[in-house]
N, C-alpha and C positions, 0 to 999 in steps of 0.2 A: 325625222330627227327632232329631239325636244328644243325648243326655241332657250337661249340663253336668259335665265330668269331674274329680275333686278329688282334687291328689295331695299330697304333701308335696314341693314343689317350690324347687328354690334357683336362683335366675338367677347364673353366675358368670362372671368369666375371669381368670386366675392366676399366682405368682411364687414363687422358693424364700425361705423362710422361716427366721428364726433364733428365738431364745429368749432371755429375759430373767429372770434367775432369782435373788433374794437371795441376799445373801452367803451366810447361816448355810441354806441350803436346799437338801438335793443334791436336782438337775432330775429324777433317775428314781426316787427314795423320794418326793419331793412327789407328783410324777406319779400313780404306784401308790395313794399313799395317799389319795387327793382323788378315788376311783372314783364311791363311793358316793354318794347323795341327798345331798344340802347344803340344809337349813332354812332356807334366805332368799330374801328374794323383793325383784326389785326394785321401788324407787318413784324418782317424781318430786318435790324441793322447789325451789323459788324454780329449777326452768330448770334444774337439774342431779339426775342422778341416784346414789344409792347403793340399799344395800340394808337391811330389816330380817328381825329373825326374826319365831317366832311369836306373841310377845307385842306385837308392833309397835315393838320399838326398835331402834333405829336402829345395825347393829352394823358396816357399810362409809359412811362419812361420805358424802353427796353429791360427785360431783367428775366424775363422766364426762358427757358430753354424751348420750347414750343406752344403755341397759342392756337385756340379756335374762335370764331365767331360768337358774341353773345346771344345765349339762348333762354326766356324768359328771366331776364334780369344779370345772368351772370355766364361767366366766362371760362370755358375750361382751359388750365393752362398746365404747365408740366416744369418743375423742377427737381434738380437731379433726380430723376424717373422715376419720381413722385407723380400723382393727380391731384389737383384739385381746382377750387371755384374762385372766382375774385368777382368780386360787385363793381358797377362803371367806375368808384374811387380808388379801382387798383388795389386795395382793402381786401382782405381776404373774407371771403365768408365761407369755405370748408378750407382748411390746410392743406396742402401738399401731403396726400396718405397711401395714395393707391394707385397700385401696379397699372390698373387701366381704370378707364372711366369712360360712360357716352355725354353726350350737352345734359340738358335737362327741355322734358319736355312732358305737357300736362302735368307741370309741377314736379317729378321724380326722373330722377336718373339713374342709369344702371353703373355698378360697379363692381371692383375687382381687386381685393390684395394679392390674391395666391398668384406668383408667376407660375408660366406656363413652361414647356419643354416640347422642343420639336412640334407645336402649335397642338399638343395635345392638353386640355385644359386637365391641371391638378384639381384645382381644388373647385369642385364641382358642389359640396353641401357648402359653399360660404358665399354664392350669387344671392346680392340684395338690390332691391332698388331702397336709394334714399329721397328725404323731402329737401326742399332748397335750406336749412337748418342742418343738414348732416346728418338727418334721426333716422336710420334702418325703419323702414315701415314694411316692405314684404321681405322675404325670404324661405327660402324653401329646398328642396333635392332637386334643385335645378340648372343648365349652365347656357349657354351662347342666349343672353339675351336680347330682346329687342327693343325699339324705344316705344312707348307711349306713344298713343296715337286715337283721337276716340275716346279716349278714357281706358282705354283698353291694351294690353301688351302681348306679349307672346313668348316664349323661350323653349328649349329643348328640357326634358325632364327624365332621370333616372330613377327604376334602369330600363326605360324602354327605348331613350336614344331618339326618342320625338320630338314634337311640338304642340302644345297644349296654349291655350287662350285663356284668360284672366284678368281680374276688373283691378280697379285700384287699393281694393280690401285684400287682394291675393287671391280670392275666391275663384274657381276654375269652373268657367264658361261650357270648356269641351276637353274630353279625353284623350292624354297624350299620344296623338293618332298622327298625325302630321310628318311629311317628311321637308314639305315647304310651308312658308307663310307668308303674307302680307298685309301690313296695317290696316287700320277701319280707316272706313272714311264713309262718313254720312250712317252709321249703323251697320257696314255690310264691311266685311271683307274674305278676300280672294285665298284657298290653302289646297293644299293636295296631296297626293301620295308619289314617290319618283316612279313606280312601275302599277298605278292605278288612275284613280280618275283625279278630276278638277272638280273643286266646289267653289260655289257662295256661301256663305253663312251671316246669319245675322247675332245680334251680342246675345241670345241667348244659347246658343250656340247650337241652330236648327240649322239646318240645310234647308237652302233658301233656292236651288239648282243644281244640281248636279251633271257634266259634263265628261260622258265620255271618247267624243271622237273630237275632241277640242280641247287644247291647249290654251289653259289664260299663261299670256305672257306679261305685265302687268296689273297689280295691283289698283286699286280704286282710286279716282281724285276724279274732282267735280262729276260725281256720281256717274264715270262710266270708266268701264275698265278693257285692257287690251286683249285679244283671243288671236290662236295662230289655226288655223283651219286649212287644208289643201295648199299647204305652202306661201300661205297668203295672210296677214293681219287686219283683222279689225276692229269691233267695240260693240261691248255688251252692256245696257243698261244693270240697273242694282235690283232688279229681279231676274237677272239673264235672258233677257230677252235680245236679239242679237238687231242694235241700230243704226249699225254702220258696216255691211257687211265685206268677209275679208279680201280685199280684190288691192292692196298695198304690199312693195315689197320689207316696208319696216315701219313702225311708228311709233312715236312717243307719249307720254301721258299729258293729257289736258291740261292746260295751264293758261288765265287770262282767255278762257276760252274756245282757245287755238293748241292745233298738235301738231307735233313736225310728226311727217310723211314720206317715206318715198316711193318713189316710182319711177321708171326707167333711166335707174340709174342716177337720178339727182333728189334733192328734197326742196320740201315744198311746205307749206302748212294746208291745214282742212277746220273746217268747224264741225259742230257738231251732228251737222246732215251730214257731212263724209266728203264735203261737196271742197277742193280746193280755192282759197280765196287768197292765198299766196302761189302762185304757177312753183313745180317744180326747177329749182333755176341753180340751187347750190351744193358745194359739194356735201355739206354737211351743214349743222343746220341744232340750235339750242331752245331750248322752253323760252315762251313769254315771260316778263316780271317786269313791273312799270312799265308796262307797255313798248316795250323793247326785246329781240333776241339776237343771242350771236348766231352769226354766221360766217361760212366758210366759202371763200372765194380766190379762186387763183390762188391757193395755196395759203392763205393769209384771213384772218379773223376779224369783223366790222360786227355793227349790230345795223338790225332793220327796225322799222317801226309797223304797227296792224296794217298799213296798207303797201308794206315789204317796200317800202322808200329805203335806200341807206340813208341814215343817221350818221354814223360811224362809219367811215371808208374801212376795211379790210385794211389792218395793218401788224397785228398781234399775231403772235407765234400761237395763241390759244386764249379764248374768251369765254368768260362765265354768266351767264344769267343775272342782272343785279338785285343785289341785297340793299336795299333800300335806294338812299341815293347814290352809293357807289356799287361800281361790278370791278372784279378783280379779272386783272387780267395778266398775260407773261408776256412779255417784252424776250425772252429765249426762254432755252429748254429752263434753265436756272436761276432766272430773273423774273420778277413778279411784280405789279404795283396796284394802284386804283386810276379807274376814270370817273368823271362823274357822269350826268345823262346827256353834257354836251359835247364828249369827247374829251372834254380835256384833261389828260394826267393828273391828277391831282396829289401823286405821292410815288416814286420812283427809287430805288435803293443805289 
């Protein structure tokens, strides 16, 4: 049985794009300078959202109808089911235009006017990626895009109903052959066929391994990826050579060094020998990031620290990985807030 495959995946189809940009604001100095990490994190109050920092106030007033995380400089948020971008001053830097939109990442984002019907994408010749200015830069007879990653993206293309790989010129890598994909990381990335084999390929789009009695389940991060082999998971270096072999009953991707793991029945983490340096002990179990992960215990979510101490006692209905200094967490099924790295609440609805 094919192991459940997990990618970073954007459903889209697409339209050219303009920019909206304050008076006192030249569009390519804002641009440039809004690259880096932005400290705020969005929430939800009364049905509308804004953002705050990390002391939990509230520095973008509530006013969009849905908000995501800032990704190199700017913000996707949604009104009246509209898409677009706002810069850390709540300022717009693309207007509210489009039916759907991904963040931005390696500078371009994917987007979308044409709605959709019964999840079947209309308008399949109007998928673009744009630059953080709003300027259409690729487009093509393409649709279900992916983000940027590598320099590099991927998307499905008519009319063969595949996946094809492409640089940030639009330029195509490899031939619409693919029925899966997954991002670059480090020059290599992981794509396949659903009733043939698994590959590596590198960015000129050579086959780098090819794998037929083996299942990648996992795409690449920190230059090893995951394989499902005799019912069992393990890890392939970025030439496929297999350095962690599959003897787990699930795993996650490398992060901070460290991958959650399981086996008989609990999780655990491992490095990169295979070797466990966190004991299998939880019921469940999230990636590193600032040297913290959540985990699940007695039914309830805490985080641990590299030497699986609790930090965080187990007390969240569900806990996320932290985004810089805060990790979001839910307080119930429908309630959500931040902590910071000392446990403390730092923002609650």
């Amino acid at each position: 049985m094919q192991p459940i495959r997990r990618y970073f995946i954007v459903f889209l189809g697409f339209i050219f794009l303009f920019s909206c940009n304050s008076a006192n604001e030249h569009p390519l100095e804002s641009a440039d300078a809004q690259m880096g990490e932005v400290a705020l994190w969005p929430v939800e109050k009364d049905g509308k959202w804004g953002f705050i920092n990390a002391k939990g106030e509230m520095k973008i007033q509530p006013r969009f109808d849905f908000a995501r995380e800032f990704s190199q400089g700017l913000a996707l948020v949604d009104v009246n089911k509209k898409r677009g971008f706002i810069r850390p001053s709540g300022n717009y830097a693309i207007a509210p235009q489009f039916f759907e939109a991904a963040s931005f990442s390696n500078g371009l984002a994917a987007i979308t006017k044409t709605k959709k019907f019964l999840f079947i994408d209309l308008g399949a010749g109007e998928n673009v990626y744009i630059n953080r200015l709003g300027e259409t830069v690729i487009e093509n007879d393409f649709f279900e895009l992916r983000n940027f990653s590598d320099n590099y993206a991927a998307a499905k293309f008519l009319p063969e109903d595949k996946f094809a790989y492409f640089d940030q010129s639009g330029n195509l890598i490899t031939q619409a052959k693919y029925d899966w994909v997954s991002p670059f990381d480090n020059g290599v990335a992981a794509a396949g066929m659903e009733n043939g084999n698994d590959f590596i390929i590198d960015k000129q789009g050579n086959i780098v391994k090819e794998f037929s009695d083996t299942d990648i389940f996992y795409g690449f991060a920190s230059d090893l990826c995951g394989i499902f082999k005799n019912n069992h998971y393990g890890f392939v270096d970025n030439q496929g050579n297999v350095v962690i072999r599959p003897q787990f009953d699930l795993v996650d991707a490398f992060s901070d060094e460290l991958a959650v793991a399981k086996k008989r029945g609990e999780f655990g983490y491992i490095n990169k020998n295979g070797e466990f340096v966190i004991e299998p002990q939880f019921e469940h179990a999230g990636k590193f990031s600032q040297q913290l992960a959540p985990v699940k215990r007695q039914g309830k979510w805490g985080y641990i620290n590299t030497n699986g101490e609790i930090i965080v006692e187990p007390q969240f209905y569900w806990a996320n990985p932290f985004n810089g200094e805060l990790a979001k967490v839910e307080f119930s099924r429908d309630s959500f807030g931040y902590i910071n790295q000392q446990g403390e609440v730092v923002w609650k609805p």
